[in-house]
C-alpha positions as CSV (number, residue, x, y, z in Angstrom):
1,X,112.9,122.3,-20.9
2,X,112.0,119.3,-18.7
3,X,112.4,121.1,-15.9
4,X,111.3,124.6,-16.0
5,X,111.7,127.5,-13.6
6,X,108.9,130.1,-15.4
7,X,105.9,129.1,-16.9
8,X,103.4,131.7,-18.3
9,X,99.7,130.0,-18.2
10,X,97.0,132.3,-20.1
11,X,93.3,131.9,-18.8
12,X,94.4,128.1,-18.1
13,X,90.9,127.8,-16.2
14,X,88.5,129.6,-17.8
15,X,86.8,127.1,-19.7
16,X,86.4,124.4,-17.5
17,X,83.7,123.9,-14.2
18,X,84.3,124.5,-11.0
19,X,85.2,121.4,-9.6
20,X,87.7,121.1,-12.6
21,X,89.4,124.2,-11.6
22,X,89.7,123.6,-8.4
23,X,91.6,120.7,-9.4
24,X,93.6,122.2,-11.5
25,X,94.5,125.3,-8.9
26,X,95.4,122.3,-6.3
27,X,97.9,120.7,-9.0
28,X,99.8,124.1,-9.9
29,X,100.0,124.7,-6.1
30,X,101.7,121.2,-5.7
31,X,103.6,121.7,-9.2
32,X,104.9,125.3,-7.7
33,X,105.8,123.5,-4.0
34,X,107.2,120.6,-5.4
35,X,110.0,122.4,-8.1
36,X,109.6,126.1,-7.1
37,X,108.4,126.7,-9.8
38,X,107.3,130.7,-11.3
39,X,104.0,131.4,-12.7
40,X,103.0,134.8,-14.8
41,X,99.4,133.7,-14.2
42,X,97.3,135.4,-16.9
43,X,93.1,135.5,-15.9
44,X,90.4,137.3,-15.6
45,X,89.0,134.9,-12.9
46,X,90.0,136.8,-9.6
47,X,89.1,133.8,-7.4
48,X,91.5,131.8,-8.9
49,X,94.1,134.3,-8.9
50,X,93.5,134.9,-5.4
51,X,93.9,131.3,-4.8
52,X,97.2,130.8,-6.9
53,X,99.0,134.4,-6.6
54,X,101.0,135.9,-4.3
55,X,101.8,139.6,-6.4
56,X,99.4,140.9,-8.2
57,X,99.3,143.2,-11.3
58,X,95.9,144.9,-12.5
59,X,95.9,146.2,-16.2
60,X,93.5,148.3,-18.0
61,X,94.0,149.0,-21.9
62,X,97.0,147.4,-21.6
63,X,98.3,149.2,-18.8
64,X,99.3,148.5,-15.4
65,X,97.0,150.5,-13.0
66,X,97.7,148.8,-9.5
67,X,100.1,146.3,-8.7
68,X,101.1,144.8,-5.1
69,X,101.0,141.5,-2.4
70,X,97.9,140.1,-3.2
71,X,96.3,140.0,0.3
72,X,96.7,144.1,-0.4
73,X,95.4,144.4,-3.6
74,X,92.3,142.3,-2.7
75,X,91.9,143.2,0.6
76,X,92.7,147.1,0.1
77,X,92.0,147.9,-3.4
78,X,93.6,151.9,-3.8
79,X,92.0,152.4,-8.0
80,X,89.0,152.4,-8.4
81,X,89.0,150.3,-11.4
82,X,90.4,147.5,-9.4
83,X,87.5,148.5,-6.6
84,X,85.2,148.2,-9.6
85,X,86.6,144.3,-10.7
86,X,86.5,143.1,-7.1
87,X,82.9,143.9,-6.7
88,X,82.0,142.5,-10.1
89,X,84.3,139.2,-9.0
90,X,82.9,138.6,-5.8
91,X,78.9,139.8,-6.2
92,X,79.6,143.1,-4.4
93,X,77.5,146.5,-4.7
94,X,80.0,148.5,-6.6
95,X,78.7,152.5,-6.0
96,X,81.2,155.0,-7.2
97,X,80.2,157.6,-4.2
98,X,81.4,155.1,-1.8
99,X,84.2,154.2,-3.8
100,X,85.0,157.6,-4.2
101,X,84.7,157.7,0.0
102,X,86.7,154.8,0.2
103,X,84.5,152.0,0.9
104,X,82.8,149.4,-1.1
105,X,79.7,148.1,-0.2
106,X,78.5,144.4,0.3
């Protein structure tokens, strides 16, 4: 137990500012360099797991709708659901004809 390999951290960010969780991102980085350590990284904050992730896993309803490297998954979006939470996330025009098309607007 003192030195784990897998932690599972739910919403470990959500309540604090954002100069607070930046903090806290830079410290799990370090934590994760420093012991190779694991994380199941549990958020609804997509900046954050941008920041901290390197696989991603989208769920809806409990289920897993898109999953990949998370350059892909935020860069490339295939469901529209997860189209639908990266607009939301990062103040982009979310219109499901151009979603539908591919191509999500600024």
């Amino acid at each position: 137990m003192l030195r784990p390999r897998f932690i599972v951290l739910d919403e470990p960010t959500s309540a604090l500012d954002m100069s607070v969780q930046a903090q806290i991102v830079d410290l799990l980085s370090d934590l994760q360099r420093k012991y190779g350590l694991a994380y199941l990284f549990i958020s609804h904050d997509l900046k954050v797991v941008r920041a901290l992730s390197d696989h991603v896993i989208v769920m809806k309803d409990g289920k897993v709708v898109e999953q990949g490297a998370t350059e892909t998954i935020f860069d490339n979006p295939v469901e529209t659901y997860t189209k639908a939470l990266m607009a939301a996330a990062f103040d982009m025009e979310f219109d499901e004809r151009a979603v539908a098309e591919g191509v999500v607007r600024m």
